[in-house]
TIRO-2110 file (N, C-alpha, C; in Angstrom, 1 decimal):
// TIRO-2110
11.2, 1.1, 24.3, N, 1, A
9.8, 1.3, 24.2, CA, 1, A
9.1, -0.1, 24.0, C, 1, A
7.8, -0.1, 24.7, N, 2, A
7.5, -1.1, 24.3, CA, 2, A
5.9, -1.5, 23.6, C, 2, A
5.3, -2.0, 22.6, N, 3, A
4.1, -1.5, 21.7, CA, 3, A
3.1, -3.0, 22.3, C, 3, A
1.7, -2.3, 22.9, N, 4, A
0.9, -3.5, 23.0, CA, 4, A
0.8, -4.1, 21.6, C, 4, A
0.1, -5.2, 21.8, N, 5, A
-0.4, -6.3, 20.9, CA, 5, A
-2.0, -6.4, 21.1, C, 5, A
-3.0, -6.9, 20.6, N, 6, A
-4.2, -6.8, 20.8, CA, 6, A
-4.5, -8.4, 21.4, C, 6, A
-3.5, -9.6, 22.1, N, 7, A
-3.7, -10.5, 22.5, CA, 7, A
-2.9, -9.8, 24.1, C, 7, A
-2.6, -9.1, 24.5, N, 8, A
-2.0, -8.2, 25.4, CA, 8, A
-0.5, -8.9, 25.6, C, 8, A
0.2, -9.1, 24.5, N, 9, A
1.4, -9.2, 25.0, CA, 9, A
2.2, -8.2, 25.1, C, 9, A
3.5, -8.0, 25.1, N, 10, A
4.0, -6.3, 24.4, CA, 10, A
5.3, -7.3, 23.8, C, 10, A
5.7, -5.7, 23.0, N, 11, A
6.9, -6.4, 21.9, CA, 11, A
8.0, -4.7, 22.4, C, 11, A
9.4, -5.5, 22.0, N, 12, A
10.5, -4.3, 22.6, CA, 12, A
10.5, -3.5, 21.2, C, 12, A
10.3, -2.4, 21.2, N, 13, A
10.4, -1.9, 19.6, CA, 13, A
11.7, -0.8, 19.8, C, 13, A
12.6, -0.7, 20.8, N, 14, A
13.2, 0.0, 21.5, CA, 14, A
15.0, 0.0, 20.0, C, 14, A
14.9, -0.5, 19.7, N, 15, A
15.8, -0.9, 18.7, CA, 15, A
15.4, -0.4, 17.3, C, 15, A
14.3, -0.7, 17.0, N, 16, A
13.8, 0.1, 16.0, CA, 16, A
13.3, 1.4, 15.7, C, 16, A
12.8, 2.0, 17.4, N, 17, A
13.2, 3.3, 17.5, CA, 17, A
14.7, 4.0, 17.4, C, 17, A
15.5, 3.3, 17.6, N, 18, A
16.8, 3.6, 17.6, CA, 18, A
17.3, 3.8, 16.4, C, 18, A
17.3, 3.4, 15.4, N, 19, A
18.0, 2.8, 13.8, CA, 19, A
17.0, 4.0, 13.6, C, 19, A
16.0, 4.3, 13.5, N, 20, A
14.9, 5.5, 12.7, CA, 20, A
15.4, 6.8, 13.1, C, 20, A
16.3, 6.7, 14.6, N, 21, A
17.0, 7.9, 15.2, CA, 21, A
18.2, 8.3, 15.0, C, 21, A
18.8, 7.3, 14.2, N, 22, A
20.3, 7.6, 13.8, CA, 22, A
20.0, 8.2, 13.0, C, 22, A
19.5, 6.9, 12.0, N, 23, A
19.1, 7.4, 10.4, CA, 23, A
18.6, 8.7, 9.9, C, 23, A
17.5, 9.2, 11.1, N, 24, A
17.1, 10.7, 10.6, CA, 24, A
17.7, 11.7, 11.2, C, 24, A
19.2, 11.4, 11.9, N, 25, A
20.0, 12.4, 11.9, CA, 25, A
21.5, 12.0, 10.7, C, 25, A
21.2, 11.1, 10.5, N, 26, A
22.5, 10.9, 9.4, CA, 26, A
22.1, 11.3, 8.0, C, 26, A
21.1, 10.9, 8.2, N, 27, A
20.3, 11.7, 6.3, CA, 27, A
19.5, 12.5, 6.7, C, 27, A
20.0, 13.7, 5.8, N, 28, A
19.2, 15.2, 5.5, CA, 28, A
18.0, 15.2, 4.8, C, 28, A
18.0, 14.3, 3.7, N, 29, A
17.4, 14.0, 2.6, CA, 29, A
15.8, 13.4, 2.9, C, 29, A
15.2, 14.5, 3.0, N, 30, A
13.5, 14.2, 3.2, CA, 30, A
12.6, 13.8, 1.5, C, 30, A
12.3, 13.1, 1.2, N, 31, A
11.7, 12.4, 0.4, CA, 31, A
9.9, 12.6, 0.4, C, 31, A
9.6, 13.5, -0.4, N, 32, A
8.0, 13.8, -0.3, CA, 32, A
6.9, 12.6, -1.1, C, 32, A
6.0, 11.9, -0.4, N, 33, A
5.0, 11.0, -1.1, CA, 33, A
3.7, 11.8, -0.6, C, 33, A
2.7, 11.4, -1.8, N, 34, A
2.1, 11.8, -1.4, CA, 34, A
0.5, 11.2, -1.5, C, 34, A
-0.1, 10.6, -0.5, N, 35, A
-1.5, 9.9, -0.7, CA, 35, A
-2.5, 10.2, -1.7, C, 35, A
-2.9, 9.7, -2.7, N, 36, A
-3.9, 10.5, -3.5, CA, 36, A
-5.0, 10.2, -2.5, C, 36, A
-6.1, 11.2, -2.8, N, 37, A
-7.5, 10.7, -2.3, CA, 37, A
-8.3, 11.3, -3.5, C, 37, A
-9.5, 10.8, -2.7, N, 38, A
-10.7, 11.3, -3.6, CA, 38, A
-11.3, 10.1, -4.4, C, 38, A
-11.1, 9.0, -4.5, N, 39, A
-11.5, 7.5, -5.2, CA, 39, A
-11.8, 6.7, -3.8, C, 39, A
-12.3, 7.3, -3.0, N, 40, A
-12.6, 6.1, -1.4, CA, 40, A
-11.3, 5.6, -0.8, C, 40, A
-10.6, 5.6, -1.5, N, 41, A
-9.3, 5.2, -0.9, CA, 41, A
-9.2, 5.0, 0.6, C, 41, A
-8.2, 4.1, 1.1, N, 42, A
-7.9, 3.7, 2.2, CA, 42, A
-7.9, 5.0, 3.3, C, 42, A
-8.5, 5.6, 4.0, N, 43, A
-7.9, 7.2, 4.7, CA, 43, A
-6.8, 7.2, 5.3, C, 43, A
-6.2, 8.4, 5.2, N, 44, A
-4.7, 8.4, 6.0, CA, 44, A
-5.1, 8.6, 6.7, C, 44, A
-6.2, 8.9, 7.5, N, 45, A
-6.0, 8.7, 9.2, CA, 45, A
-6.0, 7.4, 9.6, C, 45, A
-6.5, 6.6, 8.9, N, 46, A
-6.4, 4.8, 9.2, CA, 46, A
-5.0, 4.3, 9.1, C, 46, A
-4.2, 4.6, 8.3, N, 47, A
-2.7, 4.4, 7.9, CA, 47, A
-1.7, 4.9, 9.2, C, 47, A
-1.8, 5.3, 10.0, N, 48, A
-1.4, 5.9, 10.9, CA, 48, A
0.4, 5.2, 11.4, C, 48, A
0.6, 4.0, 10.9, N, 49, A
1.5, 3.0, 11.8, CA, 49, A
2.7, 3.1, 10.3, C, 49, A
1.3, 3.4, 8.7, N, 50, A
2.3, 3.4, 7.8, CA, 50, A
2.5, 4.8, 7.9, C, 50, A
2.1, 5.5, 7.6, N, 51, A
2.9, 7.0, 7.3, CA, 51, A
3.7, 7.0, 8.6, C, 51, A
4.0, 6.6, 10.0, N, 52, A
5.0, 6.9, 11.0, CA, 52, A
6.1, 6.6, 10.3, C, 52, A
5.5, 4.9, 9.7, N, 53, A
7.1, 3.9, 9.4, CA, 53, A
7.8, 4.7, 8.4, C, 53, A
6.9, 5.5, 7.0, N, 54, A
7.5, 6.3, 6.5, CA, 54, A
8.3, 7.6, 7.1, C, 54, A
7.5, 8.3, 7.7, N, 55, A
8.3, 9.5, 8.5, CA, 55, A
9.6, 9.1, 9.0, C, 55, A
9.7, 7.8, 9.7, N, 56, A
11.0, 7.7, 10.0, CA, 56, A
12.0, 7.0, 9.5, C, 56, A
12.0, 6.7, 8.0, N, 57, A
12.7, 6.4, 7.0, CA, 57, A
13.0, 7.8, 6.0, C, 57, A
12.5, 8.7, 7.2, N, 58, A
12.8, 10.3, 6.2, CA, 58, A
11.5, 10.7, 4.9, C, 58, A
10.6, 10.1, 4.7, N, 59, A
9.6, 10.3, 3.8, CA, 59, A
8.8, 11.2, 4.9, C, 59, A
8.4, 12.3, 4.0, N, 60, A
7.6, 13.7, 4.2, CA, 60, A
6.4, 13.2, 3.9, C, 60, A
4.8, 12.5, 4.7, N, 61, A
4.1, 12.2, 4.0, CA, 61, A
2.7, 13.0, 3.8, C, 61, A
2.3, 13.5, 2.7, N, 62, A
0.9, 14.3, 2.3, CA, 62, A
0.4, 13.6, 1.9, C, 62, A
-1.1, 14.3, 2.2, N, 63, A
-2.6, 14.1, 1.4, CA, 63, A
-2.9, 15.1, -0.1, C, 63, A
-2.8, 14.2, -0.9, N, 64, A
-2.9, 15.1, -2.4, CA, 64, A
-4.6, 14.9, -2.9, C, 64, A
-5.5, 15.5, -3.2, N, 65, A
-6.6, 15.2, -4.2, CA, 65, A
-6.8, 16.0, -5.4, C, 65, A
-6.5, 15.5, -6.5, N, 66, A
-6.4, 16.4, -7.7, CA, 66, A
-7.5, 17.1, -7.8, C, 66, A
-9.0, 16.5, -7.4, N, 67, A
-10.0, 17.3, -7.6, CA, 67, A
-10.1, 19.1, -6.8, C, 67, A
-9.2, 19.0, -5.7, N, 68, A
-9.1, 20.2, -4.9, CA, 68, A
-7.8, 21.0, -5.5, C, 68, A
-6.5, 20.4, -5.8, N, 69, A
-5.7, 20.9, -6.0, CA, 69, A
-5.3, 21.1, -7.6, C, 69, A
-5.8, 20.6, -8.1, N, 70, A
-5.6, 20.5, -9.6, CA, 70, A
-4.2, 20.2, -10.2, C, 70, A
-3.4, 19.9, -9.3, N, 71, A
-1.7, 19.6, -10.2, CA, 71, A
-1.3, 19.1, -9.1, C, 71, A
-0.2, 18.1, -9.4, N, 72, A
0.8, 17.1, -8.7, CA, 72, A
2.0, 18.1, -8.3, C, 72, A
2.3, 18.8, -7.0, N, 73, A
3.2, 19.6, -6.6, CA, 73, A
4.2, 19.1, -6.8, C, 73, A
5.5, 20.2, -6.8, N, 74, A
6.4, 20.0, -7.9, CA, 74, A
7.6, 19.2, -6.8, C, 74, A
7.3, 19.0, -5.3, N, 75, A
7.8, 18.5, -4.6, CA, 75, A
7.2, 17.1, -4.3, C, 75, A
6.7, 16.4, -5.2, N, 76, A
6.5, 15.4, -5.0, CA, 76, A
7.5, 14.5, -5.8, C, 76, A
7.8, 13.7, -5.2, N, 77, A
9.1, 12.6, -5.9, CA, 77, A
8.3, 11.1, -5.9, C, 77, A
6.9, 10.9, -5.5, N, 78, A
6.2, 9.7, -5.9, CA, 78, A
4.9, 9.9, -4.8, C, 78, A
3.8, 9.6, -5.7, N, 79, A
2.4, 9.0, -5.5, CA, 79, A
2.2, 8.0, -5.2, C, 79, A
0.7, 8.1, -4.3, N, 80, A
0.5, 6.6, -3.9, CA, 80, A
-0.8, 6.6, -3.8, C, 80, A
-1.4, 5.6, -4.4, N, 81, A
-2.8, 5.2, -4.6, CA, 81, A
-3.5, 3.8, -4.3, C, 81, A
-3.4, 4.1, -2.5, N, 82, A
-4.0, 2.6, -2.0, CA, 82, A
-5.1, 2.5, -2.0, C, 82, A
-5.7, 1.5, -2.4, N, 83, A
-7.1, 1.1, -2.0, CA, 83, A
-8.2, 1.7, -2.7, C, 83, A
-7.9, 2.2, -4.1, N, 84, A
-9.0, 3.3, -4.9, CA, 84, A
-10.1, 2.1, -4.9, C, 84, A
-11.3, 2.6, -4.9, N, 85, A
-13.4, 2.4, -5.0, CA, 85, A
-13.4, 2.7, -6.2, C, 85, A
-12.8, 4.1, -6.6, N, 86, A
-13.7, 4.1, -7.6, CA, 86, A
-12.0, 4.6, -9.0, C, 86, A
-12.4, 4.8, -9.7, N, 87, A
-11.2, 4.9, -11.2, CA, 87, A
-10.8, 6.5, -11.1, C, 87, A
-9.6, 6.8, -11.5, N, 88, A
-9.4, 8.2, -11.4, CA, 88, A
-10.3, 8.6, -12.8, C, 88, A
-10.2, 10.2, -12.8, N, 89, A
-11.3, 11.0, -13.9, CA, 89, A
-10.5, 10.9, -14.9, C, 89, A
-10.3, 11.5, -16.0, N, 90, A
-9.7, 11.4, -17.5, CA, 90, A
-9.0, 12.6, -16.9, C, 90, A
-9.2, 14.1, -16.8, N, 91, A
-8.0, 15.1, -15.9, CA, 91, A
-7.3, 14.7, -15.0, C, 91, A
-7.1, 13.8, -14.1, N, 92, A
-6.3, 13.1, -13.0, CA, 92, A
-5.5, 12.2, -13.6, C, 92, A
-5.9, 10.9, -14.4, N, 93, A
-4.9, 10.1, -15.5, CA, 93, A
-4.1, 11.1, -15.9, C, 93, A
-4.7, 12.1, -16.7, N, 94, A
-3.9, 12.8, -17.5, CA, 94, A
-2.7, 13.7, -16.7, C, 94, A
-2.7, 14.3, -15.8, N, 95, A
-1.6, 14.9, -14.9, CA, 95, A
-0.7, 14.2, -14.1, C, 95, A
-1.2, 12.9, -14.0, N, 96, A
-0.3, 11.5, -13.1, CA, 96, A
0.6, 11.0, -14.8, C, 96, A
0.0, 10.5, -15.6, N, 97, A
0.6, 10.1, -17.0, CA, 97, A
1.9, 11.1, -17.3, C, 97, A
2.0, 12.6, -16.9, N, 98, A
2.2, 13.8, -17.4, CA, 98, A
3.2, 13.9, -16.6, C, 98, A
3.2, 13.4, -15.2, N, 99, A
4.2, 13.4, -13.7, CA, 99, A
5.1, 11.8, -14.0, C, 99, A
4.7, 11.1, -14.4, N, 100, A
5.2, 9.9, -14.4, CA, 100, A
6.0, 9.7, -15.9, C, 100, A
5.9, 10.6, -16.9, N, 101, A
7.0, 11.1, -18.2, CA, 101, A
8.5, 11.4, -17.3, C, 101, A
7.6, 12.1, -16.7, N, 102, A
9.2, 13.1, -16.4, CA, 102, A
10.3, 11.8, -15.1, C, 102, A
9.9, 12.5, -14.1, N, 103, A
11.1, 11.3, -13.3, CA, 103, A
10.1, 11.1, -12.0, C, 103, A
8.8, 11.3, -12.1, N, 104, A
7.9, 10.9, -11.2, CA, 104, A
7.8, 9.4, -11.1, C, 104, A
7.2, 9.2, -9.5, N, 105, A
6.9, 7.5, -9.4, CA, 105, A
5.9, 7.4, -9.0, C, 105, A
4.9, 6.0, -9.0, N, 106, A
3.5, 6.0, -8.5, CA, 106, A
3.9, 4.2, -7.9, C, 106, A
3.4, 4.5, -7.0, N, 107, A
3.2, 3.0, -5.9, CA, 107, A
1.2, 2.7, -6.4, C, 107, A
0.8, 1.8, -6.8, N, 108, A
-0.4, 1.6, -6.5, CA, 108, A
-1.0, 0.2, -6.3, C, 108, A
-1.9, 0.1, -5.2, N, 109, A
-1.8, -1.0, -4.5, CA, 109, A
-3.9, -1.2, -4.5, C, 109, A
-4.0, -2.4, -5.3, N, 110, A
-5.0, -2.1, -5.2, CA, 110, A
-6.0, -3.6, -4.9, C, 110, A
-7.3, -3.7, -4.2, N, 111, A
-8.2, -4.7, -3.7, CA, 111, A
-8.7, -4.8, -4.7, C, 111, A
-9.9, -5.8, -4.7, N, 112, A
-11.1, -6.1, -5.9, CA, 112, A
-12.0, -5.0, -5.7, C, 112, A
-12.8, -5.3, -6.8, N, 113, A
-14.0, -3.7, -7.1, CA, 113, A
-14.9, -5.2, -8.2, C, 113, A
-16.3, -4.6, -7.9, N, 114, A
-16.5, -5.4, -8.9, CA, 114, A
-16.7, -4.2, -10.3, C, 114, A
-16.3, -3.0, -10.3, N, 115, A
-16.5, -2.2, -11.2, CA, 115, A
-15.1, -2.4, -11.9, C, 115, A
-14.5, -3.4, -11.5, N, 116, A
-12.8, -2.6, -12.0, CA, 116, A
-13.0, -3.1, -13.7, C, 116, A
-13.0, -4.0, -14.7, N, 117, A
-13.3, -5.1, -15.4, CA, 117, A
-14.0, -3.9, -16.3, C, 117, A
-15.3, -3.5, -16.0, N, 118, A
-15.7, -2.8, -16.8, CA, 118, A
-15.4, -1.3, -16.9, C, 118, A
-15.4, -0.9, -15.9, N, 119, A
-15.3, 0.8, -15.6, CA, 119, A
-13.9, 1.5, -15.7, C, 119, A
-13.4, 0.6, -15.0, N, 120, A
-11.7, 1.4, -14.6, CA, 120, A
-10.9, 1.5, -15.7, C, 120, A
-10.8, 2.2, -16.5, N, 121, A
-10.0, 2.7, -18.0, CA, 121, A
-8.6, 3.3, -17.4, C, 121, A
-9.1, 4.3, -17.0, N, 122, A
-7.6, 5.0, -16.6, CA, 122, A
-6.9, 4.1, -15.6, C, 122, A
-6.8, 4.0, -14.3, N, 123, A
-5.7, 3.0, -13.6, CA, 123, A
-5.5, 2.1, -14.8, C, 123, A
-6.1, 1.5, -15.4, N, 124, A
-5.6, 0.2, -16.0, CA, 124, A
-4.8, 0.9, -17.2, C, 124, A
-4.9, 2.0, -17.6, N, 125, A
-3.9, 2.6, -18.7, CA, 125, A
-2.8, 2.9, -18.2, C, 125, A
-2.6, 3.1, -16.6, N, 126, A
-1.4, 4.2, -15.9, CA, 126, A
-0.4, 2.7, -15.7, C, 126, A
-0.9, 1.5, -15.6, N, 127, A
-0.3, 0.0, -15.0, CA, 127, A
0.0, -0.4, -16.8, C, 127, A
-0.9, 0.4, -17.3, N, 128, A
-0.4, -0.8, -18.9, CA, 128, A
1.0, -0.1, -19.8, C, 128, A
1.2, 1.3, -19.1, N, 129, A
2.6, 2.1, -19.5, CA, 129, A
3.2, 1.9, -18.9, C, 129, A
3.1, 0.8, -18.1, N, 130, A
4.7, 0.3, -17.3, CA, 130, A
4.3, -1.6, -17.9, C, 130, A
3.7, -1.9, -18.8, N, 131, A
3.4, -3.5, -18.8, CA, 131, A
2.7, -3.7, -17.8, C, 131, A
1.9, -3.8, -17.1, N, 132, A
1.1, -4.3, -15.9, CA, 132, A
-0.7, -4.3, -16.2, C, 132, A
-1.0, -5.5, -15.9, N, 133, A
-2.1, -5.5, -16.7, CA, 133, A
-2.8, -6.0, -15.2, C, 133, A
-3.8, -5.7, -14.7, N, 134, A
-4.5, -5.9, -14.2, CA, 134, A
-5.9, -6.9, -14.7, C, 134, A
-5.4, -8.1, -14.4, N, 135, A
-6.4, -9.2, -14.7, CA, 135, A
-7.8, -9.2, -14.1, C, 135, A
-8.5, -8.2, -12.9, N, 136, A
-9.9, -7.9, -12.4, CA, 136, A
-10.3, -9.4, -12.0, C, 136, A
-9.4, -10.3, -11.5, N, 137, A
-9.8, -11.3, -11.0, CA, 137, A
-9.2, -11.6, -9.6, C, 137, A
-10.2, -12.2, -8.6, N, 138, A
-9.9, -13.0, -7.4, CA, 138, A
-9.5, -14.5, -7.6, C, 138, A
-8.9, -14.7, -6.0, N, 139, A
-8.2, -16.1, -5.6, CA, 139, A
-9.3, -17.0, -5.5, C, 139, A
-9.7, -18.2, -6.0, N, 140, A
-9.9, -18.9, -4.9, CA, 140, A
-9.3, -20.3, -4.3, C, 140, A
-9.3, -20.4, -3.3, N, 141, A
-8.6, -21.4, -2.4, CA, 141, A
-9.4, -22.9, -2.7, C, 141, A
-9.2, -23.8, -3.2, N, 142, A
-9.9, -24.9, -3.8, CA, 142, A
-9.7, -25.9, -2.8, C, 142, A
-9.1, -26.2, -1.4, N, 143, A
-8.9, -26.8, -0.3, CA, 143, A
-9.9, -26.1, 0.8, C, 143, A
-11.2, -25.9, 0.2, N, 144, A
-12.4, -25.5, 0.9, CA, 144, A
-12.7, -26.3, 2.3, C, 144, A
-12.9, -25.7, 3.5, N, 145, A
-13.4, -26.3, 5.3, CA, 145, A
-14.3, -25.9, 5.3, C, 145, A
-14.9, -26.5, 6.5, N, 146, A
-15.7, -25.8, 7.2, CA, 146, A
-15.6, -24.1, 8.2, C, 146, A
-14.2, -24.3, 8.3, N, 147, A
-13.9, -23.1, 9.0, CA, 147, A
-13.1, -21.5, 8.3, C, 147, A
-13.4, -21.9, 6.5, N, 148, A
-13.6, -20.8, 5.7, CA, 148, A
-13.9, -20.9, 4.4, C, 148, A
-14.3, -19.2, 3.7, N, 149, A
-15.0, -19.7, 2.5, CA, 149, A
-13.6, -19.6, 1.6, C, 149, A
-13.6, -19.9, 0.5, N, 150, A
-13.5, -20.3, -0.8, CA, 150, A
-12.5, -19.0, -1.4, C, 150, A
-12.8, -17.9, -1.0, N, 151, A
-12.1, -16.3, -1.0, CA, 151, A
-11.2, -16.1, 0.0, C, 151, A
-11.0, -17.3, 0.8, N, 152, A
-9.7, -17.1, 1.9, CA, 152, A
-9.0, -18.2, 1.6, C, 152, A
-7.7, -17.2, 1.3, N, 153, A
-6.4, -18.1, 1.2, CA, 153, A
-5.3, -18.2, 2.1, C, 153, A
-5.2, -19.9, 2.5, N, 154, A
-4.3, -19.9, 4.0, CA, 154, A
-2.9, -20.6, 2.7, C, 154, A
-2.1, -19.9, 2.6, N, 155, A
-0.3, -20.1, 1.9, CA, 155, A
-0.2, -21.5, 2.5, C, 155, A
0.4, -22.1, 2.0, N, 156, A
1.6, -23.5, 2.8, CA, 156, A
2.9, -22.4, 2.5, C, 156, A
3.9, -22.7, 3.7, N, 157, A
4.8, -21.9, 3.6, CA, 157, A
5.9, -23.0, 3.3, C, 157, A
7.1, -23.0, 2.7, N, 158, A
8.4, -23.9, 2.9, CA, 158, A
9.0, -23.6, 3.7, C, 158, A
10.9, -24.1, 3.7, N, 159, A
11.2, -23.7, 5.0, CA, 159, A
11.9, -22.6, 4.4, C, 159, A
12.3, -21.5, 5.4, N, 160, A
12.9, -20.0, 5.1, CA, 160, A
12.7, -19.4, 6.3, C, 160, A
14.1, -18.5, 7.0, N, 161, A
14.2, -17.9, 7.6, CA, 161, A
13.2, -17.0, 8.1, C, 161, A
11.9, -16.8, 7.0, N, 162, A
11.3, -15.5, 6.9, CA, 162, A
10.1, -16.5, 7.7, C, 162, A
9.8, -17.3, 7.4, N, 163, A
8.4, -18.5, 7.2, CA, 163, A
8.4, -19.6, 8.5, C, 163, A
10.1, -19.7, 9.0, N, 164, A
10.0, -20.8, 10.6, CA, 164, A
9.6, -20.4, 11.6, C, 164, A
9.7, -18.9, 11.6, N, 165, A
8.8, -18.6, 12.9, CA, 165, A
7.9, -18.9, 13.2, C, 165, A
6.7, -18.7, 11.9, N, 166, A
5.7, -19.0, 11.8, CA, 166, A
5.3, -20.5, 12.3, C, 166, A
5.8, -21.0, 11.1, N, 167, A
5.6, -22.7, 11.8, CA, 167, A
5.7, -23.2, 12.6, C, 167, A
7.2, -22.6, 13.4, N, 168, A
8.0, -23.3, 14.6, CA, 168, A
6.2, -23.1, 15.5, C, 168, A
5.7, -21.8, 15.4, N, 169, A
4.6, -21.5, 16.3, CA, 169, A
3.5, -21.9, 16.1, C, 169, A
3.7, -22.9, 15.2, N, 170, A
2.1, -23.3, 14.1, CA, 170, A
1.4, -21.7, 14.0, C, 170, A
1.6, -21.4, 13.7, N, 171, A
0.9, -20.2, 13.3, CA, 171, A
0.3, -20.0, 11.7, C, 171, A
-0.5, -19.3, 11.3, N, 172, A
-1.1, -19.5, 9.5, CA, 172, A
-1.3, -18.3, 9.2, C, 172, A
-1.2, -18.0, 8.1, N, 173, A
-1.7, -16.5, 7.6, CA, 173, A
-3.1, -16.8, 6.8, C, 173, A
-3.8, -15.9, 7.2, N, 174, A
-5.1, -16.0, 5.9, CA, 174, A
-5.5, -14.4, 5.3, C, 174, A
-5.5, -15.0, 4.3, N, 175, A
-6.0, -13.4, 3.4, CA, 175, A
-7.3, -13.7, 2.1, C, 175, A
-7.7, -12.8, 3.3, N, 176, A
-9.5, -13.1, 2.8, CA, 176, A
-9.6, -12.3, 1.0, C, 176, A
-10.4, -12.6, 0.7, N, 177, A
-10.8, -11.9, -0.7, CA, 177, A
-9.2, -11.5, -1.4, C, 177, A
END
């Protein structure tokens, strides 16, 4: 198989469909995550390339919103909360806090807000029962150009297997805000 590129090259992904096809016949074992929504979050229809990668690592992936469903289904084996706008409610902490006692897991992955600092109580409670403190602060890159602001940070990479490609190609990564 082969997947365009948005510079039109194509890439052989024919190998990695392969390994995803063994795999989901050698393990039975489907693994349920489940997206929260309802805080703006990232939409799973946009995630489309991650929930596949999951599906074919055997993860079963749903759309959960506490405000519709009122409880964490009992087939959930871990939560995910990308990209929340706004802070979960004091009933939503409290049923994730209550999931996450027992042998529940939560992935949460989160951007800047400028609400986060003041407003966000609960996420920063659900991060501070694992030690994780969310500091409500951005990067800035002090090797300021003309050809970005101050909120974009381009890494210097060393050398590493993971990192020579890159360079061999001069190539840069930037990650804005």
């Amino acid at each position: 198989m082969f997947t365009g590129q948005q510079d039109g090259s194509y890439t052989f992904s024919g190998e990695e469909k392969f390994t995803q096809a063994i795999q989901s016949l050698t393990s039975t074992e489907k693994h349920t995550v489940y997206l929260l929504s309802g805080h703006q979050e990232y939409p799973a229809s946009a995630m489309s390339i991650f929930k596949s990668s999951l599906a074919a690592a055997n993860y079963d992936v749903k759309d959960l919103n506490l405000y519709v469903d009122g409880k964490i289904p009992d087939d959930a084996q871990m939560l995910m909360l990308l990209g929340p706008q706004n802070d979960l409610s004091d009933k939503e902490a409290e049923l994730i806090q209550t999931y996450l006692k027992g042998k529940g897991k939560i992935y949460i992955a989160l951007g800047f807000n400028k609400d986060m600092a003041t407003k966000w109580k609960n996420i920063d409670a659900i991060m501070k029962t694992y030690g994780v403190q969310d500091q409500h602060a951005i990067a800035i890159e002090t090797k300021q150009t003309a050809l970005y602001d101050p909120l974009t940070i381009i890494p210097q990479y060393g050398s590493h297997d993971i990192t020579n490609k890159l360079s061999s190609n001069n190539l840069i990564t930037m990650l804005s805000l």
